[in-house]
LOVEXKE-220239 format. One line per 2 residues: their letters; for each residue x, y, z of C-alpha. Coordinates in nm, 2 decimals, m for minus. Layout:
# residues N
a = X Y Z ~ ... .
END
This chain:
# residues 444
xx = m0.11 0.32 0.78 ~ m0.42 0.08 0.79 .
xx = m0.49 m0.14 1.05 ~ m0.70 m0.39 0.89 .
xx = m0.59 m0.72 1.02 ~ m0.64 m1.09 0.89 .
xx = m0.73 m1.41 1.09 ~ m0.40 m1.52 1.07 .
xx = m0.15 m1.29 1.17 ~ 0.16 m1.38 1.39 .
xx = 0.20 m1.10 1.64 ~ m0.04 m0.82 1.76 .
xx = 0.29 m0.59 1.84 ~ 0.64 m0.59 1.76 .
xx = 0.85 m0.86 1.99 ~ 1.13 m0.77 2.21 .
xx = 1.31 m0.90 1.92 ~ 1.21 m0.74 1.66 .
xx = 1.29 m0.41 1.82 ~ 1.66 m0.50 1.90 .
xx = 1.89 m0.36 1.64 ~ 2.11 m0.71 1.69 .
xx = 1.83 m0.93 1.61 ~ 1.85 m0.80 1.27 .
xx = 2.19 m0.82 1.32 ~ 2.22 m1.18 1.35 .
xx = 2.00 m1.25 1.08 ~ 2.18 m1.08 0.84 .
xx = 2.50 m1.30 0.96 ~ 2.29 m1.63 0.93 .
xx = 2.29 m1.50 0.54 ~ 2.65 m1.44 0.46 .
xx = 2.90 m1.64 0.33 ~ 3.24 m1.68 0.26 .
xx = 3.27 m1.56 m0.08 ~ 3.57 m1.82 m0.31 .
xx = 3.73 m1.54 m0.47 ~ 3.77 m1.28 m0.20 .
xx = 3.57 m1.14 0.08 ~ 3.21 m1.30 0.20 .
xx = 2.87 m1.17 0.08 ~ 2.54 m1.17 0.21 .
xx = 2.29 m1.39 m0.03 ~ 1.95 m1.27 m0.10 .
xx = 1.79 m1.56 0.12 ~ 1.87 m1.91 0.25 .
xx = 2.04 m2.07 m0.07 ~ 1.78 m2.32 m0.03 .
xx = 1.52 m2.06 m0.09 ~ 1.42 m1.79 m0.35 .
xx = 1.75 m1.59 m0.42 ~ 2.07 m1.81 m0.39 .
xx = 2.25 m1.48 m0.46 ~ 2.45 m1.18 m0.42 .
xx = 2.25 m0.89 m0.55 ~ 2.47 m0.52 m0.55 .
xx = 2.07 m0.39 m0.47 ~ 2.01 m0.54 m0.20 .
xx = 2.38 m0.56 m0.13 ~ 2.42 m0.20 m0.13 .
xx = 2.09 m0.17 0.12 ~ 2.25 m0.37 0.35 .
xx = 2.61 m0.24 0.38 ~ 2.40 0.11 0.41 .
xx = 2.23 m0.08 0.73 ~ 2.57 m0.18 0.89 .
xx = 2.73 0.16 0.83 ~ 2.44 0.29 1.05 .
xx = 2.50 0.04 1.30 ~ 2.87 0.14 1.34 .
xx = 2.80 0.48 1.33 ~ 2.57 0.44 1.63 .
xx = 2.78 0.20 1.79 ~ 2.59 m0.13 1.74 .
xx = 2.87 m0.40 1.71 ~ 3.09 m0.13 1.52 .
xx = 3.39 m0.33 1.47 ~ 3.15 m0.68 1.29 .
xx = 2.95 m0.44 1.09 ~ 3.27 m0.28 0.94 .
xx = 3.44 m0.59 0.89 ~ 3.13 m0.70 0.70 .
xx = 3.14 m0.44 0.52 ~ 3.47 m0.45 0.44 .
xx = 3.47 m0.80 0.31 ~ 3.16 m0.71 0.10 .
xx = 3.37 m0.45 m0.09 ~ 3.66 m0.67 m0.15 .
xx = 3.42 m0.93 m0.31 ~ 3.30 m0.66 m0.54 .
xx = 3.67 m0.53 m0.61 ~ 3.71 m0.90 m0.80 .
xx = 3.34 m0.94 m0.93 ~ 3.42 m0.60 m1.09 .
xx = 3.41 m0.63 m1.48 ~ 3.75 m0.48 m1.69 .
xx = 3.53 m0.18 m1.81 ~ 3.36 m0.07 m1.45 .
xx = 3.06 m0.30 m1.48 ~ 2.85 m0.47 m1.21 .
xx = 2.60 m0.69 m1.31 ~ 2.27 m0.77 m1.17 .
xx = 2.35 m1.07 m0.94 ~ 2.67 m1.33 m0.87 .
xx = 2.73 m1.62 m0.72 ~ 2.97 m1.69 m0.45 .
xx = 3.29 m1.73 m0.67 ~ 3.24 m1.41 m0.81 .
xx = 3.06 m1.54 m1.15 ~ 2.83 m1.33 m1.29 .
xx = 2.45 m1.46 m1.26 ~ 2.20 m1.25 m1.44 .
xx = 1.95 m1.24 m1.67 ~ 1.82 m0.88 m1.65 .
xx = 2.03 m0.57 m1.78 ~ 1.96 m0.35 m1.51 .
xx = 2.26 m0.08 m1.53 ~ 2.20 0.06 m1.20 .
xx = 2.46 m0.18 m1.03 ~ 2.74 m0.03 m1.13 .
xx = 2.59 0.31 m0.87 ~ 2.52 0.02 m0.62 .
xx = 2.88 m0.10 m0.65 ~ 3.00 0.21 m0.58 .
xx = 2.78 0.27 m0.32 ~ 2.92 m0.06 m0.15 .
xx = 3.29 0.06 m0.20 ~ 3.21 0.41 m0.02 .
xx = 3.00 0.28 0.24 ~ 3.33 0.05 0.30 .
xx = 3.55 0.31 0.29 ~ 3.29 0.55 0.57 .
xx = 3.28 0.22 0.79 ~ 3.67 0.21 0.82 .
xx = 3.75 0.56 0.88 ~ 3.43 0.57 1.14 .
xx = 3.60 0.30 1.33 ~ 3.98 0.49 1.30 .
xx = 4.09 0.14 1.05 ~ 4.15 0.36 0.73 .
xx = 4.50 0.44 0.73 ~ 4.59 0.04 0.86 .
xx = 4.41 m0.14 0.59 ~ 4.62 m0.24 0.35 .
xx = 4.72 m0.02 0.09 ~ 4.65 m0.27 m0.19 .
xx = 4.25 m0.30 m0.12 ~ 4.28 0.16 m0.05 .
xx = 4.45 0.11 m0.39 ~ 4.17 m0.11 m0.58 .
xx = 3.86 0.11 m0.43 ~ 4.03 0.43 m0.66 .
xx = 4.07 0.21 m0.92 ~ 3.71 0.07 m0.94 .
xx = 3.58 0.38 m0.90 ~ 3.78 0.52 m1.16 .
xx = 3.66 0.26 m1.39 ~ 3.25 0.25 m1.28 .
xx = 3.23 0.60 m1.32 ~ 3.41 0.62 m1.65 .
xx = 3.15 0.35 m1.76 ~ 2.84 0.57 m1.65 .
xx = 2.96 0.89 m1.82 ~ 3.06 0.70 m2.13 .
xx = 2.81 0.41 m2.17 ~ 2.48 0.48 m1.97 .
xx = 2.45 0.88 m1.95 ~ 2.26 1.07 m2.23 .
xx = 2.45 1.40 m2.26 ~ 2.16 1.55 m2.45 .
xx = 1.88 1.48 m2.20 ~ 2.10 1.54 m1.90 .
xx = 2.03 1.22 m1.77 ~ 2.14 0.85 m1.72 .
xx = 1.95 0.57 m1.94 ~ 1.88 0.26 m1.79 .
xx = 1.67 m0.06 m1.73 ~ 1.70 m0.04 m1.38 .
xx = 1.72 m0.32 m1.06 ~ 1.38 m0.19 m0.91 .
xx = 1.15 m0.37 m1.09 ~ 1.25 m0.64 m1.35 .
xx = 1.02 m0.48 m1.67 ~ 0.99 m0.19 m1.90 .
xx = 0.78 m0.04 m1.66 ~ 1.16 0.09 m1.56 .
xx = 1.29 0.15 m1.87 ~ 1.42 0.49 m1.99 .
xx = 1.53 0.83 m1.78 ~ 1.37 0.67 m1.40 .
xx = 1.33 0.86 m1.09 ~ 1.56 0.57 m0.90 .
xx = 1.82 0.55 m1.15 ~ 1.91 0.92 m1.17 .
xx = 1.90 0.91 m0.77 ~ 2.11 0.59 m0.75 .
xx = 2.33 0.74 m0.96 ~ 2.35 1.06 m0.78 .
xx = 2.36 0.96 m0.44 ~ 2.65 0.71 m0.58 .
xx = 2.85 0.94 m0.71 ~ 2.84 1.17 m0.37 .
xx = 2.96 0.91 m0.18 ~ 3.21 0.77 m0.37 .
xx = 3.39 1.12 m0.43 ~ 3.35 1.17 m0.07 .
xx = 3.50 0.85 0.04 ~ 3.77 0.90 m0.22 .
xx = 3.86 1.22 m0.02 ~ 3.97 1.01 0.28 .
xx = 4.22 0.74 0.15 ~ 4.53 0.86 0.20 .
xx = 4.60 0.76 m0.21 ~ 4.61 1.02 m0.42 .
xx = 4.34 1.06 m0.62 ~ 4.22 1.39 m0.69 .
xx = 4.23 1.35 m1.07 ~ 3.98 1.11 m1.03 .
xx = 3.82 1.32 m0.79 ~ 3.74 1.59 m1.03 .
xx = 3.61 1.39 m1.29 ~ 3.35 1.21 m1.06 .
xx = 3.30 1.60 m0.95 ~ 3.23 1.75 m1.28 .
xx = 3.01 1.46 m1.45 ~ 2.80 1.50 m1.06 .
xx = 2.72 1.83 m1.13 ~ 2.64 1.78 m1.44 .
xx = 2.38 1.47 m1.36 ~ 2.27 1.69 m1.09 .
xx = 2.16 2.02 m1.30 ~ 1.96 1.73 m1.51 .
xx = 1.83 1.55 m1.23 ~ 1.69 1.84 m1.08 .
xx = 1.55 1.97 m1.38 ~ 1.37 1.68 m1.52 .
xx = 1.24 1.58 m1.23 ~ 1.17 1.89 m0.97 .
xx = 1.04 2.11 m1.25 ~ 0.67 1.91 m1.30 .
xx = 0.42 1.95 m1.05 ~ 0.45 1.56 m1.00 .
xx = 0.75 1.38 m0.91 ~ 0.74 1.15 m1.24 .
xx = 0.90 0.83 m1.17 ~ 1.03 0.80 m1.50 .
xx = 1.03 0.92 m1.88 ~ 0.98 0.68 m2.10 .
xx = 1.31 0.63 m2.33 ~ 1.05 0.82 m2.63 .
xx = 1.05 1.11 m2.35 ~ 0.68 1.07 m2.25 .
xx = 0.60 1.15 m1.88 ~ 0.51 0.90 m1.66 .
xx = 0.39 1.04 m1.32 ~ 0.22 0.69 m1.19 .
xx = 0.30 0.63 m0.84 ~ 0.51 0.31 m0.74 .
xx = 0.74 0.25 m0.47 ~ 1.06 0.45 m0.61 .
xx = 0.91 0.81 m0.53 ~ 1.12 0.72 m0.19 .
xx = 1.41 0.78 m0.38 ~ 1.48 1.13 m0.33 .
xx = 1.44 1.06 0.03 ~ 1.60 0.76 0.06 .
xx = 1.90 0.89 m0.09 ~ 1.91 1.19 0.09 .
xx = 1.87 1.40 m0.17 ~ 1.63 1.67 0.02 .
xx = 1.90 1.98 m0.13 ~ 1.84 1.87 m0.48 .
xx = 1.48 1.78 m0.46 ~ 1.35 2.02 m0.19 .
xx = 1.04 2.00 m0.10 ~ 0.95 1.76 m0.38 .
xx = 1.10 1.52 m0.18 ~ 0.77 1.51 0.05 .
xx = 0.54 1.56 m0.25 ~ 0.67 1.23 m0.41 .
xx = 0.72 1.04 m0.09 ~ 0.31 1.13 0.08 .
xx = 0.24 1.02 m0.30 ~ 0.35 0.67 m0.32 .
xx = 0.27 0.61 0.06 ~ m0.13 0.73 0.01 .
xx = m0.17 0.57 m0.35 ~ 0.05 0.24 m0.27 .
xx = m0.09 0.12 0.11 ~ m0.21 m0.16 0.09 .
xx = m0.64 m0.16 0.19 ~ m0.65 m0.53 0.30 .
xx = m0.31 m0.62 0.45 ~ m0.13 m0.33 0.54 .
xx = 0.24 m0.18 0.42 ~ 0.32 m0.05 0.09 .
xx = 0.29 m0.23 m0.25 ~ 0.51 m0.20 m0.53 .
xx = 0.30 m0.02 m0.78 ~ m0.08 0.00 m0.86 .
xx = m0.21 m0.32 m0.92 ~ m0.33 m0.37 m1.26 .
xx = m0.28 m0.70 m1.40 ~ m0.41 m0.62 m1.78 .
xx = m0.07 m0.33 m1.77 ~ 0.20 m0.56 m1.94 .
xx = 0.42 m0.37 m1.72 ~ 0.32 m0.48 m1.42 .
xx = 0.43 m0.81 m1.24 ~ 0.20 m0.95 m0.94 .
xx = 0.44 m1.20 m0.82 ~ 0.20 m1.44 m0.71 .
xx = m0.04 m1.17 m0.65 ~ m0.03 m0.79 m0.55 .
xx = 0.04 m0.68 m0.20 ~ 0.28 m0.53 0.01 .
xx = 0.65 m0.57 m0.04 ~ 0.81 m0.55 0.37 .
xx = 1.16 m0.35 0.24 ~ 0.95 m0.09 0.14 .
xx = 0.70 m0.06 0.39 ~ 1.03 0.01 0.57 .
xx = 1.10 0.33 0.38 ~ 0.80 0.46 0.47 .
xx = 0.88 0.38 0.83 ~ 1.26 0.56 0.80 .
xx = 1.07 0.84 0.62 ~ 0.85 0.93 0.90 .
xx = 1.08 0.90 1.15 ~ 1.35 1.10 0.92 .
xx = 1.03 1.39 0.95 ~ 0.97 1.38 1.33 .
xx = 0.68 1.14 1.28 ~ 0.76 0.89 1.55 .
xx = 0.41 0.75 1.62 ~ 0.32 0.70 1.25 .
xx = 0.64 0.52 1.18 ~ 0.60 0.31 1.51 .
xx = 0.25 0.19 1.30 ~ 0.46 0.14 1.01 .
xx = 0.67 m0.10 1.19 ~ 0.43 m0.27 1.40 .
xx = 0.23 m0.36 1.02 ~ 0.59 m0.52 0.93 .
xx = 0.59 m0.68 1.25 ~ 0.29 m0.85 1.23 .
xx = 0.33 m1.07 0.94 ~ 0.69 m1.18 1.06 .
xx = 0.71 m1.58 1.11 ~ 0.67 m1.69 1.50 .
xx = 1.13 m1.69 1.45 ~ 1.12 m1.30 1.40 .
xx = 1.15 m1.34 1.04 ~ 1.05 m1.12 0.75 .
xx = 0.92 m1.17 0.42 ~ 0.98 m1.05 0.13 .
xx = 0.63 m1.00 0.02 ~ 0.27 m1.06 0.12 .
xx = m0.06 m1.14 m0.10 ~ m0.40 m1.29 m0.04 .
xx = m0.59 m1.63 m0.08 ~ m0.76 m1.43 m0.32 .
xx = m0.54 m1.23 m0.51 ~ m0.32 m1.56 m0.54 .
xx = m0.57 m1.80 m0.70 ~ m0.66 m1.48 m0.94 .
xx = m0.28 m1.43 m1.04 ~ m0.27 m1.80 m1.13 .
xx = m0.55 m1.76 m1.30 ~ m0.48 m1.48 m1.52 .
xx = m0.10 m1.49 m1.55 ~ 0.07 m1.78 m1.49 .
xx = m0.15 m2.03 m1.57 ~ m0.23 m1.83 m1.93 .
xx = 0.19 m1.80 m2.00 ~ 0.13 m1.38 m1.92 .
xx = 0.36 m1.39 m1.62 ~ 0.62 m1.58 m1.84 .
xx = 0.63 m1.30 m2.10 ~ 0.64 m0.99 m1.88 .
xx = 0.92 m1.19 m1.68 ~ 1.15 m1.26 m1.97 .
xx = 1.06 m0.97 m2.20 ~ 1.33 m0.91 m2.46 .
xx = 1.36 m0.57 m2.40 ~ 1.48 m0.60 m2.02 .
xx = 1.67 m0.96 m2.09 ~ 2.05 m1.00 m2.14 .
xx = 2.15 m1.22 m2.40 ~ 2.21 m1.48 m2.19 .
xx = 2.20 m1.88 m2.21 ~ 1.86 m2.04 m2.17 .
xx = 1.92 m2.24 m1.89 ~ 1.99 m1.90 m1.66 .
xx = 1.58 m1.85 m1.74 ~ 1.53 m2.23 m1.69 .
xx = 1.66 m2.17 m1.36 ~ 1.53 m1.88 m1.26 .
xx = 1.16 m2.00 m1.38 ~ 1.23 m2.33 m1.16 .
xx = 1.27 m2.09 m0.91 ~ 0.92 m1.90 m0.97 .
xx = 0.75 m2.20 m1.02 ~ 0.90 m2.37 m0.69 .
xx = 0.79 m2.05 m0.49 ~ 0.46 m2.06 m0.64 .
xx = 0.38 m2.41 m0.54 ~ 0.49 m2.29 m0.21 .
xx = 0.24 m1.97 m0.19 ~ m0.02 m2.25 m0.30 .
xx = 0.04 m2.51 m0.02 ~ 0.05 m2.14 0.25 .
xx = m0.35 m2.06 0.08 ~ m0.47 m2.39 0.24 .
xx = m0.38 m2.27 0.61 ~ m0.40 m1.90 0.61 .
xx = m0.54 m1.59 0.41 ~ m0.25 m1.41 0.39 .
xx = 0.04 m1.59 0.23 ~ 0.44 m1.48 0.27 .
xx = 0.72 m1.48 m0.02 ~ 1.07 m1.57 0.06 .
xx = 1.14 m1.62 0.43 ~ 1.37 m1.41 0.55 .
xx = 1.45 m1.16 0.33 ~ 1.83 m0.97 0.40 .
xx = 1.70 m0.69 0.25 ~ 1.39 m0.67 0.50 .
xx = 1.53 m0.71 0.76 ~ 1.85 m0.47 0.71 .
xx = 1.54 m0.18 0.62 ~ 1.40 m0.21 0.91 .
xx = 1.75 m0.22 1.10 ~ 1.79 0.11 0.92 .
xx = 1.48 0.23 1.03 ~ 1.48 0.14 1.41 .
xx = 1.86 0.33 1.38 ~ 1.67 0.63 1.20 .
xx = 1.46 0.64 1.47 ~ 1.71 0.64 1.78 .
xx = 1.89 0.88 1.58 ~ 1.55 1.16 1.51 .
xx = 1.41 1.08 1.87 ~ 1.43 1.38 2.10 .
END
């Protein structure tokens, strides 16, 4: 992990914060709400800030973060009533034919723009992680049978909608514009769909297994359709020398590193992928560390590639610089991810806070330049292919929203030469809860 260090970074080392599990804790509560239909929900960021929603992604990262912290006994019975409000939030926000979409607000309406398919695993992920966090904490069997009830049900329903709707029975895997990235850059067969999907399927059979409902029909459905996702999985995707992150929906190979060659670690599929897991994962960490700033970026930066977004300018995105810092700790690497984390920690706000995302004076003014200025940004942001067909005003919005955080990066170039994006981010900070966990939990 590079050192390379900026004039104006906040910390030299982690705080005493920072390393606290319940620091991260309390943030994460200073971002949920009470949700008007059912439940409450973390949103994205401050309402007032970039993400005035509930995304299943980052939703599904963060209920993963508190079943961790009950599981090590970090404020067991608030994570799992979190957690446990999340997933009756999701039971209502559920669509009649197992859908989740990409993002809802806090009534439960659906919010997106972008297709992204995905969130139908992540809303299954939710529902299990729910279900894990209850019978860790011996509340299983006393919840009340109506929400035990609706968790069979959903799943019955979003896996239905996978095997029908999404999964391509002749190339053995799921098709998808996925909740990764926002373009075609993750359109077609993708490395993180296929392991969302997966890893989703797992849990939720697993955590069907404990309710005390029957539901072993269901049970061997989700079975049967696993192993069948699995056999494709592992073949499309073990069998090059690469890791590809994706095949193109035409089929073509694309082996170009970007942030989702965590997947198969992230998702702990190490029996599927074997030791492809560490090819893919070494990958994106050696090709995607940032030179300049530290931490891991997205995907190579080339602006020309339609595919690619800069958001305000390449650099490191914080949530996944914390996979990198779970990965090495996951692999006995204490000291390395101990870098990783002190590189996250150094760009956190003087309040412990994490960004989303970091850039540069420089690569700022070039992005604006090239991309927004020119209209290029617009385009690759509301690309047809990727768009729902949505009102206008949900992109009105959500370019009012760009354009506000922009202005905001601009005001950040005049006082410092390394600028943050959206302040804090639930999703950071519940990776690197995740990752200080991973490491109490690998350390001898």
């Amino acid at each position: 992990m590079s050192h390379n260090m900026t004039n104006d970074t906040i910390h030299d080392s982690p705080t005493t914060a920072l390393d606290d599990p319940t620091f991260h804790l309390d943030v994460l509560e200073d971002l949920v709400y009470p949700a008007e239909c059912a439940g409450s929900v973390p949103l994205a960021s401050d309402p007032d800030d970039r993400y005035p929603y509930a995304y299943p992604r980052d939703i599904a990262c963060i209920t993963k973060a508190w079943l961790h912290a009950v599981e090590a006994g970090v404020r067991p019975d608030r994570c799992r009533k979190h957690v446990f409000d999340v997933a009756r939030f999701f039971l209502v926000a559920q669509e009649d034919d197992g859908r989740w979409r990409q993002r809802y607000a806090l009534d439960g309406t659906d919010r997106g723009i972008y297709k992204q398919e995905d969130n139908v695993g992540h809303g299954l992920q939710i529902l299990a992680n729910a279900v894990f966090a209850l019978d860790a904490t011996d509340a299983l069997e006393t919840t009340d049978a109506s929400f035990r009830e609706g968790v069979v049900e959903a799943a019955d329903r979003a896996v239905s909608y996978v095997h029908d709707d999404l999964f391509d029975p002749n190339a053995h895997l799921v098709e998808s514009t996925t909740s990764i990235h926002e373009g075609r850059i993750e359109s077609g067969y993708t490395l993180w769909v296929n392991c969302v999907f997966v890893s989703a399927l797992r849990d939720i059979e697993r955590a069907l297994s404990l309710l005390p409902e029957e539901s072993e029909d269901v049970e061997d459905r989700i079975g049967g359709f696993r192993s069948h996702l699995e056999g494709g999985v592992k073949r499309a995707f073990t069998s090059p020398a690469q890791v590809p992150r994706r095949y193109a929906p035409s089929g073509e190979l694309d082996a170009r590193p970007d942030v989702t060659l965590f997947a198969p670690f992230y998702f702990g599929l190490g029996d599927l992928f074997g030791e492809s897991v560490h090819e893919a994962a070494n990958r994106s960490a050696t090709a995607l560390e940032d030179p300049e700033i530290g931490g891991i970026q997205r995907f190579m930066g080339f602006y020309r590639d339609f595919d690619v977004h800069q958001h305000g300018g390449n650099g490191p995105w914080l949530q996944y610089t914390a996979w990198h810092a779970q990965y090495r700790f996951a692999n006995g690497e204490t000291d390395r991810g101990n870098d990783v984390l002190e590189t996250i920690a150094r760009h956190a706000d003087e309040e412990g806070h994490i960004p989303e995302h970091l850039t540069t004076r420089r690569r700022f003014e070039a992005f604006m330049e090239n991309e927004w200025d020119t209209g290029l940004d617009f385009e690759k942001e509301f690309d047809e292919d990727v768009l729902r067909d949505v009102s206008f005003d949900f992109i009105a919005e959500e370019l009012g929203h760009m354009r506000e955080a922009y202005r905001d990066l601009e005001a950040q170039t005049k006082d410092r030469e390394v600028v943050r994006f959206a302040m804090p981010l639930a999703w950071c900070h519940a990776e690197y809860l995740t990752a200080l966990l991973t490491r109490g939990a690998y350390e001898p």
